[in-house]
ZAMARGU-4260 file (C-alpha; in steps of 0.2 Angstrom, whole numbers, plus 5000, padded with zeros to 4 digits):
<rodrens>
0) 5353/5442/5470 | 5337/5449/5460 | 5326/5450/5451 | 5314/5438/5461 | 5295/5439/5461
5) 5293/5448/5478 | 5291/5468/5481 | 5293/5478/5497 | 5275/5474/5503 | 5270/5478/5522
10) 5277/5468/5536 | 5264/5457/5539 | 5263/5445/5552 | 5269/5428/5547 | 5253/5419/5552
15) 5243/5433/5543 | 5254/5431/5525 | 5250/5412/5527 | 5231/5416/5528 | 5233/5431/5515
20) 5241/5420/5500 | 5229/5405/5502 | 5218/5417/5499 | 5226/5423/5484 | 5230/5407/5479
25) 5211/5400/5479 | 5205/5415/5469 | 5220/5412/5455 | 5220/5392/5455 | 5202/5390/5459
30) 5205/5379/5474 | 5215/5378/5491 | 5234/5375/5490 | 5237/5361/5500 | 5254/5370/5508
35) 5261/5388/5511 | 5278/5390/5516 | 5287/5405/5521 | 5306/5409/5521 | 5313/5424/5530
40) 5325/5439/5522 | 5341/5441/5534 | 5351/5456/5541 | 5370/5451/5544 | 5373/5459/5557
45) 5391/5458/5555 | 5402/5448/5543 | 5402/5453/5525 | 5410/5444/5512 | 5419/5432/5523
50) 5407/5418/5519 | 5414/5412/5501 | 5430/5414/5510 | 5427/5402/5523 | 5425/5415/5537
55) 5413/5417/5550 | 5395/5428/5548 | 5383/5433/5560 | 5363/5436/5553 | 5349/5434/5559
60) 5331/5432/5550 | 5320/5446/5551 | 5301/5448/5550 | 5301/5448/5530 | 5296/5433/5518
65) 5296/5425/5501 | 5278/5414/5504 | 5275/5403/5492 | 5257/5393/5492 | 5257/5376/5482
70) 5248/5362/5478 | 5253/5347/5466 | 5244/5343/5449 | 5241/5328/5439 | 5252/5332/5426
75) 5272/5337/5425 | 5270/5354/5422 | 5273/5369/5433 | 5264/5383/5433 | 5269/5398/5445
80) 5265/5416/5447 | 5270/5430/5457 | 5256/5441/5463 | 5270/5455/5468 | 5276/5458/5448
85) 5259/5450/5440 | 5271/5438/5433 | 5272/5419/5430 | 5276/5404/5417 | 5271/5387/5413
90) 5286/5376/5411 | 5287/5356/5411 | 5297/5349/5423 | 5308/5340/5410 | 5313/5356/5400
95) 5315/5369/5415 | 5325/5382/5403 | 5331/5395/5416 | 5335/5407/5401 | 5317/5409/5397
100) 5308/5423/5405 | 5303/5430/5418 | 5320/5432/5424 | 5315/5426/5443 | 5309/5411/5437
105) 5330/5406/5435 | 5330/5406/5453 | 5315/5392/5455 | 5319/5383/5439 | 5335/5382/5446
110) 5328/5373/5463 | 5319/5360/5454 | 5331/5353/5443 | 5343/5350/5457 | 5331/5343/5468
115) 5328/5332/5452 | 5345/5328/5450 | 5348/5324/5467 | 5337/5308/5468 | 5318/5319/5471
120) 5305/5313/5458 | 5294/5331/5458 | 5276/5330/5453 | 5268/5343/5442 | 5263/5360/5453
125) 5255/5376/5458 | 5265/5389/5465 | 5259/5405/5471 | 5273/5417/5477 | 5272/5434/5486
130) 5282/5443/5496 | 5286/5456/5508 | 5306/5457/5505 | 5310/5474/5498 | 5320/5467/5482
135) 5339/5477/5479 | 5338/5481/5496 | 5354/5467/5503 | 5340/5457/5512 | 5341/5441/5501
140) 5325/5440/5493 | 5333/5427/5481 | 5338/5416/5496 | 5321/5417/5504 | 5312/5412/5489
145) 5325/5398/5485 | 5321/5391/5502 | 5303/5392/5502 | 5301/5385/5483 | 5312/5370/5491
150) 5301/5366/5503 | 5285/5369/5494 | 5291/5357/5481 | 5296/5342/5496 | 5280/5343/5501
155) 5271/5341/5483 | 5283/5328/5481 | 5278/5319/5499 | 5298/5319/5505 | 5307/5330/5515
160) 5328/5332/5514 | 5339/5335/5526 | 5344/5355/5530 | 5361/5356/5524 | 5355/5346/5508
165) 5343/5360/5507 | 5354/5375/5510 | 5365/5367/5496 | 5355/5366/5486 | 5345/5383/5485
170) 5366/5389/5485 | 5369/5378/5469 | 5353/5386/5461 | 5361/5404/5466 | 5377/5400/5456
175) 5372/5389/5441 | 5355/5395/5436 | 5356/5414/5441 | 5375/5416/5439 | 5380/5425/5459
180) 5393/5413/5466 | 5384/5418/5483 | 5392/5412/5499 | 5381/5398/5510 | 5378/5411/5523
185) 5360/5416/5515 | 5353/5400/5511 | 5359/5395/5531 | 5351/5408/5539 | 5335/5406/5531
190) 5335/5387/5535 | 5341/5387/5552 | 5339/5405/5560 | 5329/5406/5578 | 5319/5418/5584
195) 5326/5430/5596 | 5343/5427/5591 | 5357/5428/5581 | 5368/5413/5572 | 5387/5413/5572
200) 5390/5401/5555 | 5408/5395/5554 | 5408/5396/5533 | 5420/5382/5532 | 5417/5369/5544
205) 5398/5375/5545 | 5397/5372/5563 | 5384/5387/5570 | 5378/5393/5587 | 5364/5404/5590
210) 5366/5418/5603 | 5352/5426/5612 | 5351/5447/5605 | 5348/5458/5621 | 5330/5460/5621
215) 5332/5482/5624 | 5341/5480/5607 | 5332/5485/5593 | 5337/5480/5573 | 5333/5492/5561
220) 5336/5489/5543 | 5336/5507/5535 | 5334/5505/5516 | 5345/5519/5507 | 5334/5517/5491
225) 5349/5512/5479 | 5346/5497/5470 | 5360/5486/5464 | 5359/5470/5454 | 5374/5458/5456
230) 5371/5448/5445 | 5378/5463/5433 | 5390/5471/5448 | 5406/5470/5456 | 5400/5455/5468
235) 5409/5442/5455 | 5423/5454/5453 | 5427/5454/5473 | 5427/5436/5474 | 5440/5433/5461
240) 5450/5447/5469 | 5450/5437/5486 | 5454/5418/5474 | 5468/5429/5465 | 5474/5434/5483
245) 5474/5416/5488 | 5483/5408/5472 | 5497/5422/5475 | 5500/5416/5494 | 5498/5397/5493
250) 5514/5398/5481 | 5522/5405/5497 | 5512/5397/5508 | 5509/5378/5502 | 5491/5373/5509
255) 5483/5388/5509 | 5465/5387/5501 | 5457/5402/5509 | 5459/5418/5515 | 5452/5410/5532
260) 5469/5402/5534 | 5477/5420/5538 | 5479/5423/5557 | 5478/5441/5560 | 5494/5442/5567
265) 5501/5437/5551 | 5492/5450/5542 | 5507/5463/5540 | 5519/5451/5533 | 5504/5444/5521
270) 5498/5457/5513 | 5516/5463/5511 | 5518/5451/5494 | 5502/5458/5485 | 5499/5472/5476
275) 5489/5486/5484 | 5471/5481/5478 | 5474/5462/5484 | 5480/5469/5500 | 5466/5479/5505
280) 5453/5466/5502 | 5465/5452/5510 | 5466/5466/5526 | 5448/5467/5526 | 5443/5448/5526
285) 5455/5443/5541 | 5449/5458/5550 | 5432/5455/5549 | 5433/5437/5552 | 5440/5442/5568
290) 5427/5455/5572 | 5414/5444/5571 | 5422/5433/5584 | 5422/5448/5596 | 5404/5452/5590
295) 5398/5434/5596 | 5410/5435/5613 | 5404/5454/5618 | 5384/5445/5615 | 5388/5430/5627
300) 5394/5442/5639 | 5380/5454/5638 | 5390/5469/5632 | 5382/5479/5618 | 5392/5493/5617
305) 5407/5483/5612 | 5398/5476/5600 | 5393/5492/5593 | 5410/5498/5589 | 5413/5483/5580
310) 5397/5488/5568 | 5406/5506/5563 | 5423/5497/5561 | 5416/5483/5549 | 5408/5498/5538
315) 5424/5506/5539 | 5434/5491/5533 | 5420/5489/5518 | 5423/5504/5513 | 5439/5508/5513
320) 5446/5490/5510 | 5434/5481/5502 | 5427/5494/5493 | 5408/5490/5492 | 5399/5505/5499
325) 5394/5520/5493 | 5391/5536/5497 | 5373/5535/5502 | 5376/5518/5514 | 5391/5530/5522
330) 5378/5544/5525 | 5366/5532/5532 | 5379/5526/5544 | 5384/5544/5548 | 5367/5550/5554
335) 5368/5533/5565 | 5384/5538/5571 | 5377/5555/5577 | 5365/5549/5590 | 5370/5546/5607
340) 5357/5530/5608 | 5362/5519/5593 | 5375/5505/5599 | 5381/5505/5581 | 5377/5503/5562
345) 5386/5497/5544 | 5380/5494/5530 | 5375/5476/5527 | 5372/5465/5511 | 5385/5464/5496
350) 5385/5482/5495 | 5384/5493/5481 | 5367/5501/5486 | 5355/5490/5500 | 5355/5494/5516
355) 5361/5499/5532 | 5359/5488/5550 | 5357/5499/5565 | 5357/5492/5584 | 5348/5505/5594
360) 5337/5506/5611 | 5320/5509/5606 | 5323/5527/5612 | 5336/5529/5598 | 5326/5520/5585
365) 5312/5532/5585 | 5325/5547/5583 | 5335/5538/5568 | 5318/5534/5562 | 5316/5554/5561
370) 5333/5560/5558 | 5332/5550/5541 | 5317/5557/5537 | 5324/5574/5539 | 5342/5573/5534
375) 5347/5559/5522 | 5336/5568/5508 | 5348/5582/5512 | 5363/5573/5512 | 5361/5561/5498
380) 5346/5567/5487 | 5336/5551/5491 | 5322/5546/5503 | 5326/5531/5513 | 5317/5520/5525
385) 5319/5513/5541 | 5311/5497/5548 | 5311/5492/5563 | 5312/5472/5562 | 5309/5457/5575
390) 5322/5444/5575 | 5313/5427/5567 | 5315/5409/5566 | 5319/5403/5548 | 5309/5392/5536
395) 5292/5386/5541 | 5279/5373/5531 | 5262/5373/5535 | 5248/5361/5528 | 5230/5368/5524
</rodrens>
C-alpha cells in the first residue's frame, strides 16, 4: 500500500514526534500548526487476507506513526509536504487530481475528496507529514497516513466524524484513489486499537473486542528487507481468486457471498468442486478464520503457547495455500522456530516481501535479535531488522 511520504525513521516516542514535527513545521510554514495528529502502523498478529473475505483479524498498533501537523489557510488550496521524501504539492481543493505527482499524494487527495463528498466543507491547509513507518515493510504506512490526514483535515474544518465513517473513508481512498481493494482491517486498527492489547475485528459484522497481550510477551516486527508494492503485485490477483471461489459455490450453494460462510467442517466437501488453485486459497481462508478464533480464546485464557503454534501454522497455510510468502519471510520464521523462547512467528502483511511478527519472552527477543544478525545474511543474502515494538492506542489529535 505505498508509496507514502514516510520512511523508516527511529521509534520515537509519540509525545516526542508531536514536539519534533511542530517544529518542523514552524521552520517550513513559518508559523505553528494549530494541530498534530499521529496514526499508528499495525502488526496482525494473526489473520491474513481474511478481512476482504469477511473473516475475522487480530492487530494491534505498534509504536510506529504517520504524524501530520496542520493548520487551515485563508484560501482553498492545500499545500503538503513530506519532510521524510523532501516531497510536496500545492493542489486546490476543487481539482484534487490523484494522478498528479508525487505518487503519495493519491493516498491524501483521495481523503479529501471523500470527506468533501460526504457532506465536509474543508478549508484551505497546511500539512506537514513525517513518519517513522518503515515503508514496504506490511506495516500499513498508507493506512496510518489515511487516518491521520483524516483527522488533520476534521480539525481545519472544526467538525469531527464518527469512527467507522472515518475508517471508511480512509478504505474508500485505498481502493479508488491508489487502486488496492484493501480489506477494513487497517484503517480499523489504526482508529480503534488500545494500548496493551490486541483487537479481534469481525470483518463482516465489524463487531470488535480488545483482548489484554500478556505483558512478558514481547512483539517483534523483524523487517526481511524485501520491498513489495501492491499496488503492481499479486494482492488484486488473490482477491479475485477468493470472488471467483465464491461465484463457483454460490451456484451450488445459493446465499453464499463470502468465503466466511464456509464452516470448517464443510471444508472437504467445498473445496472438492474447485480446481486446485481455488481450493488452496478457499482452505486457507476458512482455516485461518478459525485460527484466529483459537488465537483470541487461548489469549482470554492466559495461554500463549497455544497461541504460538497457531502463529507457525498460519505462516504455513500462507505459504503453501495462499501463496504469498517468500523465501526470505520462510527463513525469517525458521530462525524463530529454532529458539526455545519464541512462542511463535509468521510472516504478517499481504506478503510478498514485509515482514515477520515474533511473540517472544524478552529472553528470546534478545537472542532473535542476534541470531538475525548472524544468520539471515547467510540464509537469504539480506540484512534484516528486528524491532522490538510496544503495543499502542490508535489515532490521537492534539491542539497546539
Amino acid at each position: 500500500m505505498e508509496p507514502n511520504p514516510s520512511s523508516a525513521g527511529p521509534a520515537l516516542p509519540r509525545e516526542h514526534l508531536h514536539q519534533q514535527i511542530a517544529e518542523l513545521y514552524a521552520q517550513r510554514f513559518h508559523a505553528r500548526p494549530a494541530w498534530v495528529v499521529s496514526a499508528p502502523g499495525r502488526v496482525n498478529i494473526i489473520g491474513e487476507h481474511t478481512d476482504y473475505n469477511d473473516g475475522y483479524v487480530f492487530p494491534a498498533a505498534i509504536n510506529r506513526y504517520i504524524a501530520v501537523a496542520a493548520a487551515p489557510r485563508h484560501d482553498r488550496m492545500v499545500h503538503a509536504y513530506s519532510e521524510n521524501l523532501h516531497s510536496g504539492f500545492r493542489a486546490p481543493l476543487d481539482r484534487l487530481d490523484p494522478s498528479r505527482s508525487p505518487a503519495w499524494g493519491a493516498y491524501l487527495k483521495g481523503v479529501a475528496s471523500l470527506l468533501e463528498q460526504s457532506g465536509v466543507t474543508l478549508p484551505g491547509v497546511n500539512l506537514l507529514i513525517q513518519g517513522t513507518i518503515p515503508r514496504g515493510a506490511g506495516l500499513s504506512s498508507s493506512a496510518a497516513l489515511e487516518v491521520a490526514v483524516a483527522h488533520a483535515l476534521l480539525a481545519a474544518a472544526g467538525t469531527s466524524r464518527e469512527p467507522l465513517e472515518v475508517i471508511t473513508i480512509a478504505q474508500r481512498a485505498e481502493h479508488e484513489f491508489a487502486g488496492v481493494q484493501c480489506g477494513i482491517m487497517d484503517q480499523f486498527v489504526a482508529v480503534q486499537a488500545r494500548a496493551g492489547h490486541g483487537l479481534l475485528l469481525d470483518c463482516r459484522s465489524l463487531e470488535f473486542e480488545h483482548i489484554e497481550l500478556p505483558t512478558e510477551m514481547l512483539v517483534l516486527v523483524i523487517d526481511s528487507g524485501v520491498r513489495r508494492t501492491l499496488h503492481a503485485s499479486e494482492y488484486n490477483e488473490r482477491r479475485e481468486e477468493c470472488a471467483r471461489a465464491v461465484s463457483e459455490l454460490a451456484r451450488r450453494q445459493p446465499g453464499m457471498t463470502s468465503l466466511r460462510d464456509i464452516l470448517p467442517e464443510e471444508l472437504s466437501e467445498v473445496i472438492s468442486h474447485l480446481d486446485a488453485t481455488l481450493a488452496r486459497r478457499v482452505r486457507h481462508v476458512v482455516t485461518e478464520n478459525a485460527r484466529v478464533l483459537r488465537a483470541a480464546d487461548a489469549l482470554r485464557r492466559r495461554d500463549p503457547q497455544s497461541l504460538g503454534s497457531l502463529l507457525y501454522g498460519s505462516h504455513m497455510s500462507l505459504r503453501s495455500d495462499y501463496e504469498v510468502s517468500c523465501p526470505e519471510l520462510d527463513a525469517l520464521v525458521d530462525i524463530c522456530a529454532e529458539c526455545d523462547c519464541v512462542l511463535g512467528a509468521r510472516m504478517t502483511g499481504a506478503g510478498f516481501g514485509g515482514s515477520v511478527v515474533c511473540l517472544a519472552t524478552e529472553q528470546g527477543a534478545r537472542e532473535i535479535t542476534e541470531r538475525v544478525e548472524v544468520e539471515y545474511p547467510a540464509r537469504a543474502g539480506k540484512t534484516a531488522t528486528a524491532h522490538v515494538c510496544s503495543v499502542e492506542d490508535g489515532v490521537i489529535t492534539r491542539g497546539i
